[in-house]
N, C-alpha and C positions, 0 to 999 in steps of 0.2 A: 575438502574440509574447510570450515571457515576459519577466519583469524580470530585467533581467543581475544586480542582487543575487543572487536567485533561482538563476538558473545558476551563478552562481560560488560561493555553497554552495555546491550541486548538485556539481559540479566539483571543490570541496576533498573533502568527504566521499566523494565517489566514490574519488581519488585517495589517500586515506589509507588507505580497505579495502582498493584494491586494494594497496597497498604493503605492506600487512601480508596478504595473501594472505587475505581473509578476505571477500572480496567479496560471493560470493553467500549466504552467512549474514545479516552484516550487512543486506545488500539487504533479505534475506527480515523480516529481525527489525525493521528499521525501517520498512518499509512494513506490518506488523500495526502496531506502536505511530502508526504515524501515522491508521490506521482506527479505533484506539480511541480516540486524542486527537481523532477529528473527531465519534466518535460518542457523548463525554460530556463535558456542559457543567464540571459539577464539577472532572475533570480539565484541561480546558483553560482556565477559570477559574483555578485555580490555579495554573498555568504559563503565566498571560498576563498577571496581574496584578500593574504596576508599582507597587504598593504592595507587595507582598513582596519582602523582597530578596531579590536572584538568588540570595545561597547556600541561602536556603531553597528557592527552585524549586527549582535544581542535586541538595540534598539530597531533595527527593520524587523527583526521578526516580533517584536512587540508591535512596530504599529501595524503589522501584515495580518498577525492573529488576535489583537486583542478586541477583547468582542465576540469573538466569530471561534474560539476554540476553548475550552475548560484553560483555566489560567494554569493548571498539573501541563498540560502540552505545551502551552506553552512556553513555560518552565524551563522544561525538558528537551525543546529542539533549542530553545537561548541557550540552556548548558552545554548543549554537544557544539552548537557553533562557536560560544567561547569558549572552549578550551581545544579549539582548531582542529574540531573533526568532522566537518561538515561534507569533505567531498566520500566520508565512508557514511554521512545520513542514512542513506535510503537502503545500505546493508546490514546499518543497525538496525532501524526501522521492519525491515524485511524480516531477519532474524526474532525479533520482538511479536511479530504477528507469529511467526512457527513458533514460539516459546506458547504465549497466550492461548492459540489452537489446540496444542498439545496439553495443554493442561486442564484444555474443557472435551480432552477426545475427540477433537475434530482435524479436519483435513483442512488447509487452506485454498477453495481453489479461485485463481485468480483469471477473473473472467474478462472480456474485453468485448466491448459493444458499441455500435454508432450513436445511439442516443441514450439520456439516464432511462434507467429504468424505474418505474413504481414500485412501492413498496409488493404491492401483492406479486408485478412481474417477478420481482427478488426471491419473493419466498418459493413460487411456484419454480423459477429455476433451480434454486437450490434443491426442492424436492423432488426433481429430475435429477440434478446432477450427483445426488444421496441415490436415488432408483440407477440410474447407468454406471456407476461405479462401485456399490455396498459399502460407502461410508459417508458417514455425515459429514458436511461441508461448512467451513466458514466462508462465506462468500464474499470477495473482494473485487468489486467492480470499478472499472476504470474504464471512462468513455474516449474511443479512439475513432476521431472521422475519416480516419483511413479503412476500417472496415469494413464501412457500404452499409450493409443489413446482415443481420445475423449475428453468431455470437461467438466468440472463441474461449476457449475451456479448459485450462489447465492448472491440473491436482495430480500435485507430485509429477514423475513421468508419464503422466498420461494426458493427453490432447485432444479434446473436442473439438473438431472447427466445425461449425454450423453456419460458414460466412458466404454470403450469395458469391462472392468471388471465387470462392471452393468449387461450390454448385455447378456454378457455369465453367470454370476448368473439368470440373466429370462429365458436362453434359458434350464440350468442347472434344474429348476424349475418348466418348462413345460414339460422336460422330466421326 
């Protein structure tokens, strides 16, 4: 079970995009920024550490996102880092996207892949992973170079790996 902190961000920020009709952007642009804040020390050093004062975190994520994200997100991660809850971001964040999901009936699944993908690859995964599981999917991609080729696939407890390192551990296995 998650920490009610946790959901009630989750709850506030869900309710703010959605009031300002900008849900699914924000969604999309805060779950990237919450994958790059898990996936660099430097950055999340910086935005966690209570030796800085919050206007200067506040200000790195202005000048990190401005520009480059709806000023609603960026808003929204300057508020969770001042008011010093940055190192639970990405379980707000995460929480936010199953809220969001949930409320358009869909699955969240969160896929991992060596290179981006196209939009049309996106779509056509998704209609795969809607066809192997029977339910419609939000798709959340996040590119990881440790995968090699292929894709990994997870919606709810269930686990797609389609990853050539898979492949060749089965093919390793039936030799």
């Amino acid at each position: 079970m998650s920490d009610p902190r946790i959901e009630g961000y989750a709850r506030g920020l869900f309710e703010i995009a959605r009031a300002e009709n900008t849900l699914d952007e924000v969604e999309d642009e805060l779950f990237r920024f919450a994958r790059s804040f898990e996936s660099s020390d430097a950055l999340r050093n910086a935005l966690t550490d209570e030796q800085i004062p919050a206007e200067r975190r506040q200000a790195i994520v202005e000048t990190l996102l401005g520009g480059k994200a709806t000023r609603t997100t960026t808003q929204l991660i300057s508020m969770i880092i001042g008011i010093g809850r940055g190192r639970e971001l990405p379980q707000i964040i995460d929480e936010l996207v199953e809220r969001a999901s949930s409320a358009k009936n869909l699955e969240v699944a969160n896929v991992r892949v060596a290179i981006p993908l196209t939009e049309d690859q996106q779509q056509r995964l998704a209609a795969a992973l809607a066809n192997a599981t029977g339910k419609q999917v939000n798709l959340k991609v996040v590119v990881d170079p440790s995968i090699l080729g292929g894709v990994v696939a997870t919606i709810g407890d269930t686990v797609i790996d389609g990853t050539v390192r898979t492949r060749i551990e089965q093919l390793k296995s039936r030799l």
